[in-house]
PDB file of N, CA, C and O in Angstrom:
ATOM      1  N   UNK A   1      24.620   6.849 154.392  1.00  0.00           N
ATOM      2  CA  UNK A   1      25.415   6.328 155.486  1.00  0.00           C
ATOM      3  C   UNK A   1      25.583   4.824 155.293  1.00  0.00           C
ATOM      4  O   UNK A   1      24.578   4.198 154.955  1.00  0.00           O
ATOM      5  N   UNK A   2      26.802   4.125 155.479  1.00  0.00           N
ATOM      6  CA  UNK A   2      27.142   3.080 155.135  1.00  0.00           C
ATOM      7  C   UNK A   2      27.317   2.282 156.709  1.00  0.00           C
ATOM      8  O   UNK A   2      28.101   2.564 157.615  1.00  0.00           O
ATOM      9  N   UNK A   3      26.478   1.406 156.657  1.00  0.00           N
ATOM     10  CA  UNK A   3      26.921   0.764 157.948  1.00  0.00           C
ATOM     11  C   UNK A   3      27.687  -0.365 157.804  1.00  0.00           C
ATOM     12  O   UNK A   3      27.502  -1.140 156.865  1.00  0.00           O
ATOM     13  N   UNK A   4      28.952  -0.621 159.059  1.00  0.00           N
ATOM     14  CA  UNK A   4      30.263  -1.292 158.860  1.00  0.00           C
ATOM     15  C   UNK A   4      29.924  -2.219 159.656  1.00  0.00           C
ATOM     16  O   UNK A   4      29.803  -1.870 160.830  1.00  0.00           O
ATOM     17  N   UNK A   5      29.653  -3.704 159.317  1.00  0.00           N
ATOM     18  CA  UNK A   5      29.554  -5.140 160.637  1.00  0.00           C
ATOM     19  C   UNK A   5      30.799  -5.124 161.388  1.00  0.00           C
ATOM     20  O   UNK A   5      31.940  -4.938 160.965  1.00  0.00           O
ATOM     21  N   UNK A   6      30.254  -5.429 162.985  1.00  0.00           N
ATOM     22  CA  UNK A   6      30.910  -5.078 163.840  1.00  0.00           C
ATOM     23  C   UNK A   6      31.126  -6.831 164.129  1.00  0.00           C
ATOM     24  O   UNK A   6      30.236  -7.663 164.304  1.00  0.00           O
ATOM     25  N   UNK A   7      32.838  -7.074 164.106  1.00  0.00           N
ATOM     26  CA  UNK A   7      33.201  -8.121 163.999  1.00  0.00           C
ATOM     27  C   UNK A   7      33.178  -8.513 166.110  1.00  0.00           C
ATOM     28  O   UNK A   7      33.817  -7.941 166.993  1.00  0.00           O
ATOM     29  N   UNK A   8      32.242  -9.591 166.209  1.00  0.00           N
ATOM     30  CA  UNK A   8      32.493 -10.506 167.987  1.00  0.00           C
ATOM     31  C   UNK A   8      33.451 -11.576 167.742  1.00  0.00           C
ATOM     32  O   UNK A   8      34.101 -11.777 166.716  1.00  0.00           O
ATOM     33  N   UNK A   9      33.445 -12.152 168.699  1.00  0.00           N
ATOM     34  CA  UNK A   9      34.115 -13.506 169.338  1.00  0.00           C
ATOM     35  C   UNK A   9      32.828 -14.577 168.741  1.00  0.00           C
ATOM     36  O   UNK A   9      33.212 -15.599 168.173  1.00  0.00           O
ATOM     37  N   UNK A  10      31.436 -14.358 168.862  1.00  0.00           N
ATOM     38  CA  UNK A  10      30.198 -15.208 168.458  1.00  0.00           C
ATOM     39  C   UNK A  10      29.859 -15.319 166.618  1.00  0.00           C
ATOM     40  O   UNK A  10      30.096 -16.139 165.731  1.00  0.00           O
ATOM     41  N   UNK A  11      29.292 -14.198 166.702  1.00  0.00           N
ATOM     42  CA  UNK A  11      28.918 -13.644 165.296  1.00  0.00           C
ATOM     43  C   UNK A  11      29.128 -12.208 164.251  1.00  0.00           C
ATOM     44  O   UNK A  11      29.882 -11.252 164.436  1.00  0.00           O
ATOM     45  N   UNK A  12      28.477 -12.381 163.477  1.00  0.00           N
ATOM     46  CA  UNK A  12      28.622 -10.707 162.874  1.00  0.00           C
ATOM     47  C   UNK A  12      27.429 -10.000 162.881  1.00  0.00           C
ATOM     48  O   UNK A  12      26.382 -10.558 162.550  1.00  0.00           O
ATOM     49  N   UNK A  13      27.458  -9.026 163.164  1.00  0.00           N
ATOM     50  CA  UNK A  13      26.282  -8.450 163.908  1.00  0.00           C
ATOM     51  C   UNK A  13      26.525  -6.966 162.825  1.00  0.00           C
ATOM     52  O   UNK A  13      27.631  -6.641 162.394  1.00  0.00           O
ATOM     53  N   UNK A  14      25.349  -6.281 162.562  1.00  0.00           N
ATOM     54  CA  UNK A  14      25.699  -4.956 161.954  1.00  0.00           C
ATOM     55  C   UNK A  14      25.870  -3.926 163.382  1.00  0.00           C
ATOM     56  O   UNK A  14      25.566  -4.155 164.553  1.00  0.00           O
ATOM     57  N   UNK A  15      26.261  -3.157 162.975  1.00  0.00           N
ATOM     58  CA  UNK A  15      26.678  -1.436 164.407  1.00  0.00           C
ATOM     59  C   UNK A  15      25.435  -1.271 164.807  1.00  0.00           C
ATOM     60  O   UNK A  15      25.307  -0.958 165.990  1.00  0.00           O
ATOM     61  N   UNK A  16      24.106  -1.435 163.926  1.00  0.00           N
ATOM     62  CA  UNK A  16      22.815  -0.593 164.699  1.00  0.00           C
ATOM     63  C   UNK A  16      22.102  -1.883 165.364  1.00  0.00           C
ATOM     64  O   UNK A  16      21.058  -1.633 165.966  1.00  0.00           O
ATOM     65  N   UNK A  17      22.494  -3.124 165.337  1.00  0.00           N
ATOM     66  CA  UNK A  17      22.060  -4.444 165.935  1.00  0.00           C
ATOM     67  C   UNK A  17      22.069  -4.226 167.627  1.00  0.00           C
ATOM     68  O   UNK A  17      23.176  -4.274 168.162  1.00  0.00           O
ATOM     69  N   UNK A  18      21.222  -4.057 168.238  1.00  0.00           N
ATOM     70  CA  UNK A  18      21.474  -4.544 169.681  1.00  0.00           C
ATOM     71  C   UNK A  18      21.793  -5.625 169.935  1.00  0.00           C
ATOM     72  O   UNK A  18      21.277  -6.526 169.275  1.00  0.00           O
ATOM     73  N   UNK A  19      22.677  -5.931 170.896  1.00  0.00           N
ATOM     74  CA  UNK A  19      23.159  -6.951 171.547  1.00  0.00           C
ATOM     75  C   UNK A  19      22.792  -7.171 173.262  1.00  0.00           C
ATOM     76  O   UNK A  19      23.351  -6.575 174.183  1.00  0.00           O
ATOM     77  N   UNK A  20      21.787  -8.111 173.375  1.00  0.00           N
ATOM     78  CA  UNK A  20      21.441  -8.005 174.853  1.00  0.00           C
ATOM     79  C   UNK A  20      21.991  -8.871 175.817  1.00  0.00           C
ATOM     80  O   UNK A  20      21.217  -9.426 176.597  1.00  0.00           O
ATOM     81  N   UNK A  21      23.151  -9.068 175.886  1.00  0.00           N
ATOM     82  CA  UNK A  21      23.743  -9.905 176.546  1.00  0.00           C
ATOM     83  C   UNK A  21      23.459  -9.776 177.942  1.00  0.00           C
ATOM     84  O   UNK A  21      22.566  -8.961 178.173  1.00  0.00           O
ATOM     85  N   UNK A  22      24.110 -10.518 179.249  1.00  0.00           N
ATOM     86  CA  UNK A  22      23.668 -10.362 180.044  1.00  0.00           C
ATOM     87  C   UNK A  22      24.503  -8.972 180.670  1.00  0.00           C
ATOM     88  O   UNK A  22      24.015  -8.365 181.623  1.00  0.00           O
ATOM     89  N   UNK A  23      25.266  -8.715 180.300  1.00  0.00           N
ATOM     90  CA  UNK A  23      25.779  -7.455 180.813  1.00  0.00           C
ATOM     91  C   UNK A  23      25.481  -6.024 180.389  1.00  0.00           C
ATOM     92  O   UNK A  23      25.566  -4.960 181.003  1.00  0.00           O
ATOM     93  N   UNK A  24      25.193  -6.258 179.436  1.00  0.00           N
ATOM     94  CA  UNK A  24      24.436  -5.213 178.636  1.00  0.00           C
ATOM     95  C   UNK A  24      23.675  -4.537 179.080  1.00  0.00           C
ATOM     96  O   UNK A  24      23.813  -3.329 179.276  1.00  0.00           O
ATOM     97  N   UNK A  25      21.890  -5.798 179.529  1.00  0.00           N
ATOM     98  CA  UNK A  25      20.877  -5.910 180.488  1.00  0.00           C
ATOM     99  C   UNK A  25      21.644  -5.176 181.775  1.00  0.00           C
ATOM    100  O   UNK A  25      21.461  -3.980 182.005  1.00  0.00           O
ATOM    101  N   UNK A  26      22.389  -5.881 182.466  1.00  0.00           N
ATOM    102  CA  UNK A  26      22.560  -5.023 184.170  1.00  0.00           C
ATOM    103  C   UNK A  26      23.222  -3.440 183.448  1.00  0.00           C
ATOM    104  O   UNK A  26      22.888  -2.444 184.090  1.00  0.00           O
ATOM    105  N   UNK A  27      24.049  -3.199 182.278  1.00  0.00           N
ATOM    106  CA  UNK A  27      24.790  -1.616 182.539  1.00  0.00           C
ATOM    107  C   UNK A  27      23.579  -1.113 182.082  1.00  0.00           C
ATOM    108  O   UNK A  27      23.648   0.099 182.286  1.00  0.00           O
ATOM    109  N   UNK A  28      22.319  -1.422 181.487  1.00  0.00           N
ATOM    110  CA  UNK A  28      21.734  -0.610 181.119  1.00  0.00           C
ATOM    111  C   UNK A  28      20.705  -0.257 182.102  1.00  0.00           C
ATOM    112  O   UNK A  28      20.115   0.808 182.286  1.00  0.00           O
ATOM    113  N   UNK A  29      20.632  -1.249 182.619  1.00  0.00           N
ATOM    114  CA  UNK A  29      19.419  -1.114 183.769  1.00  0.00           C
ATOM    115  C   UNK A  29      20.130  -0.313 185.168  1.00  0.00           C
ATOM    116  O   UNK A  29      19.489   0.042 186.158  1.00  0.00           O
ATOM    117  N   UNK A  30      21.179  -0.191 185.021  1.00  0.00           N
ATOM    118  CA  UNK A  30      22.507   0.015 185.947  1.00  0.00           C
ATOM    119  C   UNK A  30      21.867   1.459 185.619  1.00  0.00           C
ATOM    120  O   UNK A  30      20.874   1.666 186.315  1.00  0.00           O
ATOM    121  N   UNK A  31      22.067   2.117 185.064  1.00  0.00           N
ATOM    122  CA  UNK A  31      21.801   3.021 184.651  1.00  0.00           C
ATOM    123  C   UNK A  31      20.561   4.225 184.142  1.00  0.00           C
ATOM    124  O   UNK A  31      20.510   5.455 184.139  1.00  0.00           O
ATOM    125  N   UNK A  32      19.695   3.180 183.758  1.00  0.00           N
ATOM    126  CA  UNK A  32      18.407   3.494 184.259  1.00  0.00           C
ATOM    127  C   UNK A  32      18.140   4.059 185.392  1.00  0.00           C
ATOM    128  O   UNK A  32      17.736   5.222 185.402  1.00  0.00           O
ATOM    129  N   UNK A  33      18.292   3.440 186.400  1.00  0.00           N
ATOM    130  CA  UNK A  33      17.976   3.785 187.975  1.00  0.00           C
ATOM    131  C   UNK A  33      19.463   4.745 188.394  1.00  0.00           C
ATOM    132  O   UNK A  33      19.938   4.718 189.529  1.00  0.00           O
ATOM    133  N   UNK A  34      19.973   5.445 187.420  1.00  0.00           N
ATOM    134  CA  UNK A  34      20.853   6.717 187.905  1.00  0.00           C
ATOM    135  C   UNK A  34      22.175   5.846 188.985  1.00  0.00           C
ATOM    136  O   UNK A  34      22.841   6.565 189.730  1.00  0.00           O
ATOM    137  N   UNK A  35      22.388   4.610 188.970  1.00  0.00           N
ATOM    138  CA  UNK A  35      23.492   3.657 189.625  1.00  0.00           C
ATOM    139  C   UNK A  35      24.733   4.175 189.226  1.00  0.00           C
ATOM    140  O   UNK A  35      24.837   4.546 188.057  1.00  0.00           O
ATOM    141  N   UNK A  36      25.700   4.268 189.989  1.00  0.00           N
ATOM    142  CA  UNK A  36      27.636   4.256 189.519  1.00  0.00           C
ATOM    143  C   UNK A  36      27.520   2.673 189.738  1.00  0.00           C
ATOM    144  O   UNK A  36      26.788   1.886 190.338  1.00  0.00           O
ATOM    145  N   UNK A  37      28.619   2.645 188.939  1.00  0.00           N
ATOM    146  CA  UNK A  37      29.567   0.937 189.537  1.00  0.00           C
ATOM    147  C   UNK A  37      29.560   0.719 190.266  1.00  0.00           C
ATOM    148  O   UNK A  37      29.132  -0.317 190.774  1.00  0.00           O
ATOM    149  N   UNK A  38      30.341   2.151 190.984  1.00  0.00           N
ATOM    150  CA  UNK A  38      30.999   1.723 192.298  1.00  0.00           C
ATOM    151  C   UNK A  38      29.965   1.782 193.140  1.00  0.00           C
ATOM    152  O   UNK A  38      30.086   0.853 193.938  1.00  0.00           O
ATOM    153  N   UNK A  39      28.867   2.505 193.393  1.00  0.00           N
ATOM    154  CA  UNK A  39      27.421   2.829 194.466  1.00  0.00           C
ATOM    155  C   UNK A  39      26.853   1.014 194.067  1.00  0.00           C
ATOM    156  O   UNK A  39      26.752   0.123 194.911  1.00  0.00           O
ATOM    157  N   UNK A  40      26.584   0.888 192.701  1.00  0.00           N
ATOM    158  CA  UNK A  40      26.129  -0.913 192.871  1.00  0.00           C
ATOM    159  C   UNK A  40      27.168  -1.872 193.163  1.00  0.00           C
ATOM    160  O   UNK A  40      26.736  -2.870 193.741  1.00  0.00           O
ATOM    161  N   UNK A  41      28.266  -1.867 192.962  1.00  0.00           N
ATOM    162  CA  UNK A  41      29.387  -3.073 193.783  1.00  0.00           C
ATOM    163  C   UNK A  41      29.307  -2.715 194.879  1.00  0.00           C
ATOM    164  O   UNK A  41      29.724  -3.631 195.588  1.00  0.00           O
ATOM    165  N   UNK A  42      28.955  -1.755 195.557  1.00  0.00           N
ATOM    166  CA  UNK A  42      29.397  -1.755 197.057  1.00  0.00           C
ATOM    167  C   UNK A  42      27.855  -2.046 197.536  1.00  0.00           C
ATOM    168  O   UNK A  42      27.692  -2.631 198.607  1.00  0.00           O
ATOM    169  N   UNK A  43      26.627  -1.612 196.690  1.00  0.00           N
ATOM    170  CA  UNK A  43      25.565  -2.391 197.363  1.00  0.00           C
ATOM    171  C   UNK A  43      25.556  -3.969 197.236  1.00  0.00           C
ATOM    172  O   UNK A  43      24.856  -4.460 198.122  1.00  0.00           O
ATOM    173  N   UNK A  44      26.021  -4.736 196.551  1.00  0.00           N
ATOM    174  CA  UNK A  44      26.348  -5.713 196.296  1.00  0.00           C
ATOM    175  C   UNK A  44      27.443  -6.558 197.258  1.00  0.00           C
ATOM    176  O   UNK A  44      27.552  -7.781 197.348  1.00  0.00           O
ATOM    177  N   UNK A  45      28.170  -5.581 197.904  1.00  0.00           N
ATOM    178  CA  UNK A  45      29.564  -6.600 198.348  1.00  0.00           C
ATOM    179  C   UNK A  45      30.444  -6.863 197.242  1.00  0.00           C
ATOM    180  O   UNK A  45      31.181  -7.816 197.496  1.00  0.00           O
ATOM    181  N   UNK A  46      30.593  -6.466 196.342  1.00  0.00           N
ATOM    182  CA  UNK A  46      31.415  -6.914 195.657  1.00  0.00           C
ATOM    183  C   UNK A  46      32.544  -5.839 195.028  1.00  0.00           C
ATOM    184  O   UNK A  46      32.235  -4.653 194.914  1.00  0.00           O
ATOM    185  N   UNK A  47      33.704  -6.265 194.677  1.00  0.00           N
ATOM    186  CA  UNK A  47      34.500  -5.544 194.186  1.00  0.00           C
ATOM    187  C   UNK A  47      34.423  -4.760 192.711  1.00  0.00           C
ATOM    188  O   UNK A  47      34.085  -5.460 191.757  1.00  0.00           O
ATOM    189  N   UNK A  48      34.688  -3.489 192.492  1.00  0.00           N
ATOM    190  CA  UNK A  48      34.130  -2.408 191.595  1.00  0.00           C
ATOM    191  C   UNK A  48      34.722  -3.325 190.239  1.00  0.00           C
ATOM    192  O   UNK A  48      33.979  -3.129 189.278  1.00  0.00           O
ATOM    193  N   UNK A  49      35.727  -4.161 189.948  1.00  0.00           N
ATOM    194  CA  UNK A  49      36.392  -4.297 188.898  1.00  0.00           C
ATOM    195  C   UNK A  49      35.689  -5.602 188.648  1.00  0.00           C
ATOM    196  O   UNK A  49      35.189  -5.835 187.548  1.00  0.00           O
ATOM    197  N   UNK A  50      35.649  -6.301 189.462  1.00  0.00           N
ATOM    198  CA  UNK A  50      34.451  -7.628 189.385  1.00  0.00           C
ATOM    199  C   UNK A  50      33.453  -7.155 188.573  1.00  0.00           C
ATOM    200  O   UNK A  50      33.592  -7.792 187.529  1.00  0.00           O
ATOM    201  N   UNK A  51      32.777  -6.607 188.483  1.00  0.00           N
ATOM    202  CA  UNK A  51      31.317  -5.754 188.176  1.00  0.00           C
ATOM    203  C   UNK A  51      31.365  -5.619 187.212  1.00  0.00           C
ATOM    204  O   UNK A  51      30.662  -6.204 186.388  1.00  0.00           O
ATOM    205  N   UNK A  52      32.599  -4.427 186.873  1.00  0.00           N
ATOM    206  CA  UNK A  52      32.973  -3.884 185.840  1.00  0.00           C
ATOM    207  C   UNK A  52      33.151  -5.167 184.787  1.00  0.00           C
ATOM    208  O   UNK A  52      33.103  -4.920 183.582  1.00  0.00           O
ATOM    209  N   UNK A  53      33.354  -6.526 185.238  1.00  0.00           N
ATOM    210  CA  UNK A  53      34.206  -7.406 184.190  1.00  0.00           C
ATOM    211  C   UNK A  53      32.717  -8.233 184.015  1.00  0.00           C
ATOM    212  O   UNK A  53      32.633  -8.581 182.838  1.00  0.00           O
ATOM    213  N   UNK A  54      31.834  -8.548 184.587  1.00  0.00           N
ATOM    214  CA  UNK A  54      30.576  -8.849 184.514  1.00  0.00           C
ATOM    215  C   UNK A  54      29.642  -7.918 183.219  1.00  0.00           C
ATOM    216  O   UNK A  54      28.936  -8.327 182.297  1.00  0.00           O
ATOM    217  N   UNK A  55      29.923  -6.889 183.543  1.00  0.00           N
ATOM    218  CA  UNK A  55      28.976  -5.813 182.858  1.00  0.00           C
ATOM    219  C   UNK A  55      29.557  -5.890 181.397  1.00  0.00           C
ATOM    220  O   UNK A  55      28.961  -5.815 180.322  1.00  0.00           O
ATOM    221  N   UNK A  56      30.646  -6.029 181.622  1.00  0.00           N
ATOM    222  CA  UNK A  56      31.726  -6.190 179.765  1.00  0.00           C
ATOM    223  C   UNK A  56      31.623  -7.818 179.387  1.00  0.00           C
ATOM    224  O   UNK A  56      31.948  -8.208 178.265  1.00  0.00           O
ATOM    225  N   UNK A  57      31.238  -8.549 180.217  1.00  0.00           N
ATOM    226  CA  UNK A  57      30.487 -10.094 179.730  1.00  0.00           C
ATOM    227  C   UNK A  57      32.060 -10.973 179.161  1.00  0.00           C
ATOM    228  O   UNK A  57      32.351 -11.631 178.162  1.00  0.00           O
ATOM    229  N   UNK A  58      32.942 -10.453 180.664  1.00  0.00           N
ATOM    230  CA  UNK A  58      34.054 -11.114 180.260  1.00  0.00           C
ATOM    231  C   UNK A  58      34.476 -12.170 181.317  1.00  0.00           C
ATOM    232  O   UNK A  58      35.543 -12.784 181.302  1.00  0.00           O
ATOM    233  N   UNK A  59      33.720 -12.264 182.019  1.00  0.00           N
ATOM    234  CA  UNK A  59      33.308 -13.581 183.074  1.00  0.00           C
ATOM    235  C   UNK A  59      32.003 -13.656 183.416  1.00  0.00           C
ATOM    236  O   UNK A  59      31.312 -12.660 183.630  1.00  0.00           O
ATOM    237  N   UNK A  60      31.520 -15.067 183.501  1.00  0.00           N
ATOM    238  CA  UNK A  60      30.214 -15.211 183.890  1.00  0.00           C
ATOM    239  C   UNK A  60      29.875 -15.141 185.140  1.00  0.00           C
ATOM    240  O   UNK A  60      30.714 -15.147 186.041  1.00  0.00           O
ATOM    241  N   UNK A  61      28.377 -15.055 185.374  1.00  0.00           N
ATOM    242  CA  UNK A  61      28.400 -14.753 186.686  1.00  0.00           C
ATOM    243  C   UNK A  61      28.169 -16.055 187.639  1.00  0.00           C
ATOM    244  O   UNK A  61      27.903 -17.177 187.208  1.00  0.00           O
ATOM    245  N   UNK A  62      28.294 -15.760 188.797  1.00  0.00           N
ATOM    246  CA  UNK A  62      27.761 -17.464 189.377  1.00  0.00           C
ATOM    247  C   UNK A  62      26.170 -17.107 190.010  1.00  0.00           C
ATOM    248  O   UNK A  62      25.835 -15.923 190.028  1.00  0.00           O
ATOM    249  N   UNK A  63      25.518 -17.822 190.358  1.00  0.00           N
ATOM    250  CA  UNK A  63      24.177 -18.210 190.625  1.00  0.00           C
ATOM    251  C   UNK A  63      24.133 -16.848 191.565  1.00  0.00           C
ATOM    252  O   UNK A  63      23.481 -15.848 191.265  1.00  0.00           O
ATOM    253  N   UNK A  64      24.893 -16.979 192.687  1.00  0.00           N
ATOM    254  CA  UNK A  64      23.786 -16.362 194.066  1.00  0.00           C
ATOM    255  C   UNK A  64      24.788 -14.880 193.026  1.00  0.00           C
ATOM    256  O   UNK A  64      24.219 -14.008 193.684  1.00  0.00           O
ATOM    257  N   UNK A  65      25.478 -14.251 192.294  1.00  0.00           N
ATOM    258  CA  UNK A  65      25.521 -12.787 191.280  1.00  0.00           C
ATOM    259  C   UNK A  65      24.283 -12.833 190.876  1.00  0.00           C
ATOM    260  O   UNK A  65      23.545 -12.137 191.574  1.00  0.00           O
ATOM    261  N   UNK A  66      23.651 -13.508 189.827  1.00  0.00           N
ATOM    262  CA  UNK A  66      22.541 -13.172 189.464  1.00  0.00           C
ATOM    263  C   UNK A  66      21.470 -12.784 189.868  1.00  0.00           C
ATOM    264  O   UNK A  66      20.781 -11.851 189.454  1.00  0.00           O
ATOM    265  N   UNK A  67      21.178 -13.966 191.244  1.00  0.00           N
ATOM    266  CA  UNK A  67      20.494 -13.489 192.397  1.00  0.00           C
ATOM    267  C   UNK A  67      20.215 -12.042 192.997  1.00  0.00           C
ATOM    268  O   UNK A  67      19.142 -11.439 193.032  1.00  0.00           O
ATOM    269  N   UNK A  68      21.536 -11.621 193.486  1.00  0.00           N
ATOM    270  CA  UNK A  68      21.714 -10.665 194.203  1.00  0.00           C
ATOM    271  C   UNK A  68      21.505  -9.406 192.813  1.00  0.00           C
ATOM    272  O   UNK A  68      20.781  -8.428 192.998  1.00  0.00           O
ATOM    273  N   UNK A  69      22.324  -9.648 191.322  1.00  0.00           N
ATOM    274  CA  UNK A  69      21.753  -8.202 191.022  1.00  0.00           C
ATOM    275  C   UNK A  69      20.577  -8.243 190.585  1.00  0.00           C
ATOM    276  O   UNK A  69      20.140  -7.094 190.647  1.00  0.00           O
ATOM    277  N   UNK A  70      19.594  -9.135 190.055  1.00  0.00           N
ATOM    278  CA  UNK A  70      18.575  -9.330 189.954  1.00  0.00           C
ATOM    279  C   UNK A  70      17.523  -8.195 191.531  1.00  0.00           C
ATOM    280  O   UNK A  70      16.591  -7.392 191.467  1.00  0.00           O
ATOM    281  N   UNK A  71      17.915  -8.459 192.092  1.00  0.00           N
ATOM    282  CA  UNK A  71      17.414  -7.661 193.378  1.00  0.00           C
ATOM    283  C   UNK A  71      17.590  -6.294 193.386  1.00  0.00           C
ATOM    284  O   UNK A  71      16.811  -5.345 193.474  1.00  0.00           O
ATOM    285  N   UNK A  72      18.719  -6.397 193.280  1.00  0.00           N
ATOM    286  CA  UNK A  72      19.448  -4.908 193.616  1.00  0.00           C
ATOM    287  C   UNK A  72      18.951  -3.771 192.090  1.00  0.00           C
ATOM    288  O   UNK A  72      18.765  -2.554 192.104  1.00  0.00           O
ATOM    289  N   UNK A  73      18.882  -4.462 191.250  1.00  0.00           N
ATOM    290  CA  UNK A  73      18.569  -3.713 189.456  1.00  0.00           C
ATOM    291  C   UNK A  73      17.255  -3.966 189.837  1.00  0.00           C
ATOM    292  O   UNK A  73      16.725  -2.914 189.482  1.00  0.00           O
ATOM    293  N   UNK A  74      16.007  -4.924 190.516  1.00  0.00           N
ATOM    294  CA  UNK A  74      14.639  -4.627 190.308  1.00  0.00           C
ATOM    295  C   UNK A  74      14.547  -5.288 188.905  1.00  0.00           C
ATOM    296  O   UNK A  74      14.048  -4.696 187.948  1.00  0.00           O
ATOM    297  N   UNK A  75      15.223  -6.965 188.808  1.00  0.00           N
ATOM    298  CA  UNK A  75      15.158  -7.149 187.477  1.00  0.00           C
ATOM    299  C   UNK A  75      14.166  -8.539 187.708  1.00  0.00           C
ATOM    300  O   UNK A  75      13.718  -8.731 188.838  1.00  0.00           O
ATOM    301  N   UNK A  76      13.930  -9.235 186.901  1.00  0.00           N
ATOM    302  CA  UNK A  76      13.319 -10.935 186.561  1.00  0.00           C
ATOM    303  C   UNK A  76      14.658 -11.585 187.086  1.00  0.00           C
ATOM    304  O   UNK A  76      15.713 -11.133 186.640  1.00  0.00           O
ATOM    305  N   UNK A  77      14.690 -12.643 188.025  1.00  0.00           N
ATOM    306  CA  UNK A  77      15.282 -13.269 188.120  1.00  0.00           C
ATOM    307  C   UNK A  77      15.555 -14.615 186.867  1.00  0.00           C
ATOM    308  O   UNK A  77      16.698 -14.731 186.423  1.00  0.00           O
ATOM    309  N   UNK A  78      14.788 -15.277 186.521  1.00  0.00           N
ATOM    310  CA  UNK A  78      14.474 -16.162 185.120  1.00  0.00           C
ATOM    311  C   UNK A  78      14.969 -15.175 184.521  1.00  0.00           C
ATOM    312  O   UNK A  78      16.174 -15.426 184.554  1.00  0.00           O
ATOM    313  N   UNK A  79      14.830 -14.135 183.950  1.00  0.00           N
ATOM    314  CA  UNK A  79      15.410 -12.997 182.629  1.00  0.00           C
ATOM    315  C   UNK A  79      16.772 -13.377 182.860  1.00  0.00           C
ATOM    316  O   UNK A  79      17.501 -14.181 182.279  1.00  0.00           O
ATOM    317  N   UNK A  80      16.922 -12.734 183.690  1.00  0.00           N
ATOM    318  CA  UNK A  80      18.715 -12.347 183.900  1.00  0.00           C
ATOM    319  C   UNK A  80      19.695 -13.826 183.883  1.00  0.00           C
ATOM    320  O   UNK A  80      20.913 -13.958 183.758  1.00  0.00           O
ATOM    321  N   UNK A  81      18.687 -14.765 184.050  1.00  0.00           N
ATOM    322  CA  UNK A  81      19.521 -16.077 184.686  1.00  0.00           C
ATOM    323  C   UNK A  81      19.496 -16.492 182.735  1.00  0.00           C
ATOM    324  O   UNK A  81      20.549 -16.590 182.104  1.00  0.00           O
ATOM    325  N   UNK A  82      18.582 -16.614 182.304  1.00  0.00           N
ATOM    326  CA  UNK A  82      18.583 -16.560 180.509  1.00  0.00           C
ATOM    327  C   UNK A  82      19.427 -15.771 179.910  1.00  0.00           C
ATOM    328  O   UNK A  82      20.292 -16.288 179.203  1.00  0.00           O
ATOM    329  N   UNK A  83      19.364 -14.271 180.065  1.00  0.00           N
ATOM    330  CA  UNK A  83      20.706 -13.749 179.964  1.00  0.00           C
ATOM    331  C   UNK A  83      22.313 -14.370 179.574  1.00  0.00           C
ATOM    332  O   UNK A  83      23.029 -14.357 178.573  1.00  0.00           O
ATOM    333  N   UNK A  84      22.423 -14.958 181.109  1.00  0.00           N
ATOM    334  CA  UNK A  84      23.560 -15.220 181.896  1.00  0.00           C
ATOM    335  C   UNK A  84      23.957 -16.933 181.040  1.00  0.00           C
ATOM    336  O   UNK A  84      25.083 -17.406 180.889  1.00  0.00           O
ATOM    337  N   UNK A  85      22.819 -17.467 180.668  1.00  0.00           N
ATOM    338  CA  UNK A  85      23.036 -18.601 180.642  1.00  0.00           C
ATOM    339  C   UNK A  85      22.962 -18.991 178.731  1.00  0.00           C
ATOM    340  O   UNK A  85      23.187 -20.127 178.314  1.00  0.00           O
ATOM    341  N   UNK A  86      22.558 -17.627 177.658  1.00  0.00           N
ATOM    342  CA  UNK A  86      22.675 -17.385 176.652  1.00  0.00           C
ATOM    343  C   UNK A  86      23.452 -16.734 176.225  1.00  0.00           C
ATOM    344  O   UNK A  86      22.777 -15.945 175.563  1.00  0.00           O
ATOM    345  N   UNK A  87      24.369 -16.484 176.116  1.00  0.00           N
ATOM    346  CA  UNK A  87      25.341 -15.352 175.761  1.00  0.00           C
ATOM    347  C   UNK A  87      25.339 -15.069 174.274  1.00  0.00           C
ATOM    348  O   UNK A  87      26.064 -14.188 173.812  1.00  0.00           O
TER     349      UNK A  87
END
């Protein structure tokens, strides 16, 4: 099996490389705990496509986001804010 580098916007990364970005961290943890989008944006207040664009790490989040999913995921607040603030 030949593995093909998966070309980013950052670096080159091979296909079996994890990437833990900060969105990564919430869909996976999103998911962990059996979460939809839409069941965590609406525990959140926030709009399902917002979320959605957070979780794909195509806008950053602002302070009191991190906050709040930090809570809501049962995550490290410091983690997620490193995350958020390493891309």
């Amino acid at each position: 099996m030949t593995l093909k580098p998966v070309y980013t916007d950052v670096k080159v990364i091979s296909s079996w490389e994890r990437v833990e970005s900060f969105g990564y961290v919430i869909t996976l943890r999103r998911s962990e705990l059996g979460l939809t989008l839409g069941l965590t944006a609406d525990r959140l207040g926030m709009n399902i496509l917002h979320l959605s664009a957070l979780e794909n790490d195509q806008i950053p989040p602002t302070n009191e986001e991190i906050k709040a999913l930090a809570k809501s995921l049962k995550l490290d607040y410091q983690y997620l804010l490193g995350k958020a603030q390493n891309p």
